[in-house]
N, C-alpha and C positions, 0 to 999 in steps of 0.2 A: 616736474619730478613726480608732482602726485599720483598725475595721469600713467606714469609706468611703474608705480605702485600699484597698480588698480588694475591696470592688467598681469599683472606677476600675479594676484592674488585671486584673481578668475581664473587665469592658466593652473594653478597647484590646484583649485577649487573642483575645475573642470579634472584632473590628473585623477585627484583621488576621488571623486564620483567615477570615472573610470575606472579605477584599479578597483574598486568595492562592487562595482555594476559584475568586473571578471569574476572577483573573489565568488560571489553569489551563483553568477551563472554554472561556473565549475564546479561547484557544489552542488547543486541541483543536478547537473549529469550525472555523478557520481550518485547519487541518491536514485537518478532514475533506475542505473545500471543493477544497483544494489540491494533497493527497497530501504524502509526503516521500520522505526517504532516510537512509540514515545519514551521519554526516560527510562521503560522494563525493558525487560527480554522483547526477542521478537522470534515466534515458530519456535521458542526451545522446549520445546515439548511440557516445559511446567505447567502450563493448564491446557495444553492441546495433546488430543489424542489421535494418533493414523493406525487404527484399527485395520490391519488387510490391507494396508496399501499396494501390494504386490499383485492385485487381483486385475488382470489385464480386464479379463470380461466383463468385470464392475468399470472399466475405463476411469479409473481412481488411483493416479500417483502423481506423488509430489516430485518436483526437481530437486534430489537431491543437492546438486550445486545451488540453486537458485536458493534452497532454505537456508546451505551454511552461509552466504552469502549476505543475508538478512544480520545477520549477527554484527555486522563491521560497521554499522553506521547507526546514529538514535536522530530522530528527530522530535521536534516538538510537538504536538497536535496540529497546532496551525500550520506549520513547514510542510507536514505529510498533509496535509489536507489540499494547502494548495498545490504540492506535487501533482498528487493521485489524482484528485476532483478537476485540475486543470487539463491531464494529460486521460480525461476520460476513465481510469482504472478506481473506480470508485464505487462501492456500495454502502449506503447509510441505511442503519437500523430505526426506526420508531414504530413502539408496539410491534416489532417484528415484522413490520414489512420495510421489505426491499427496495429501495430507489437509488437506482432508475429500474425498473423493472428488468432487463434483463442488459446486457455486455458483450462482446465481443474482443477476444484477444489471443494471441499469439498462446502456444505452450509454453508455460514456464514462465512466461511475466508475473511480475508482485504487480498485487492490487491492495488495496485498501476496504477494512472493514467497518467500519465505523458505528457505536452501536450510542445510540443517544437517548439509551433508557435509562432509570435511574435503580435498572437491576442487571445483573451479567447475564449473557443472552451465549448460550449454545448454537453456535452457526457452522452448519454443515455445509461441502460444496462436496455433494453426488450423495457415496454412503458410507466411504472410507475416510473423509478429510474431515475430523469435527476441533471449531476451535470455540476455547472459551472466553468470551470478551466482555469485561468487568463494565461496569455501570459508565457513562461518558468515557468510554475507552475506547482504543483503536487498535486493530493487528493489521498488518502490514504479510501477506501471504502470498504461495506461488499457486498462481494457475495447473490445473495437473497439467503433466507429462505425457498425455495422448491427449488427440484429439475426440471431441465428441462434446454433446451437449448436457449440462450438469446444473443438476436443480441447488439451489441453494436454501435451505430451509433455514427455519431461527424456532429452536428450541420445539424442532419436530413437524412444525406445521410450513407450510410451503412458502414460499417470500417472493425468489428474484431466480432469474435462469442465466448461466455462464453457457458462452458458447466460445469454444476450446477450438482453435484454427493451427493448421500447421504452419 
C-alpha cells in the first residue's frame, strides 16, 4: 500500500510541475507578443516624448498598435529581463553606454531598455523616439515602424545602434 502512495504523490507532483511549467510558458508568449514594464506605465507618454514621429525621412515611427499594446501586461524587472535579454531584444544602460552594442530586429517588435544608473537617463532611438528611464528602471518599447538603421543615444551622446529589418 505504501508503495501506490508514493507513486499517486509523484504522479500529482509530476501533474502540477506540469500545469505550472504551462502556466509560465503561456505567459511568457503573451508577454513576448505584447511587451511589458515593470509595475508603471509602459510607452504612455508620461515621461516619453515622440517629437515628429510622422517624419518618413527621419525613418522615426513607432507602431502604433505595438505601443497600445504595451499597456495590457506589467512585468517585474526580472520577468522582462529574462524575456527580452533571453529572446536577444535587449539593451542595458551603464554610464550610458549601450550593450550589446548594436541589435537586429524585425519592425515593430518591443525591446527592452534597461538603464542601471542610479540617475534617469534620456534614451533616444534615431531623433524622433526619446524615452525617459528613471534610475534602476526599465521601458519595455517598439522598434520604429520603417526600416533602416537608428543610432541610439543616452542623454545626447551616442551609445548602441538598432538596425530596423522588415
Amino acid at each position: 500500500m505504501k508503495k501506490n502512495h508514493f507513486i499517486v504523490i509523484v504522479g500529482l507532483i509530476v501533474a502540477l510541475v506540469a500545469a505550472l511549467g504551462y502556466i509560465l510558458w503561456r505567459n511568457n508568449e503573451e508577454a513576448a507578443e505584447l511587451g511589458g514594464k515593470d509595475q508603471a506605465s509602459v510607452g504612455d507618454g508620461s515621461s516619453d516624448t515622440l517629437a515628429g514621429s510622422s517624419s518618413v525621412d527621419e525613418k522615426v515611427a513607432t507602431t502604433a498598435a505595438a505601443t497600445k499594446n504595451l499597456h495590457k501586461i506589467t512585468l517585474s524587472y526580472t520577468e522582462a529581463l529574462n524575456l527580452y535579454r533571453t529572446a536577444g531584444r535587449y539593451f542595458q544602460f551603464v554610464s550610458c553606454r549601450g550593450t550589446p552594442g548594436s541589435i537586429s530586429m524585425k519592425v515593430g517588435t518591443t525591446f527592452m531598455l534597461d538603464n542601471r544608473d542610479k540617475v534617469t537617463r534620456k534614451i533616444a532611438i534615431g531623433k524622433n523616439a526619446t524615452y525617459s528611464v528613471g534610475p534602476y528602471d526599465f521601458k519595455v518599447v517598439a522598434a520604429p515602424s520603417v526600416a533602416g538603421q537608428f543610432y541610439i543615444t543616452c542623454d545626447g551622446g551616442g551609445s548602441a545602434l538598432l538596425n530596423v529589418e522588415r
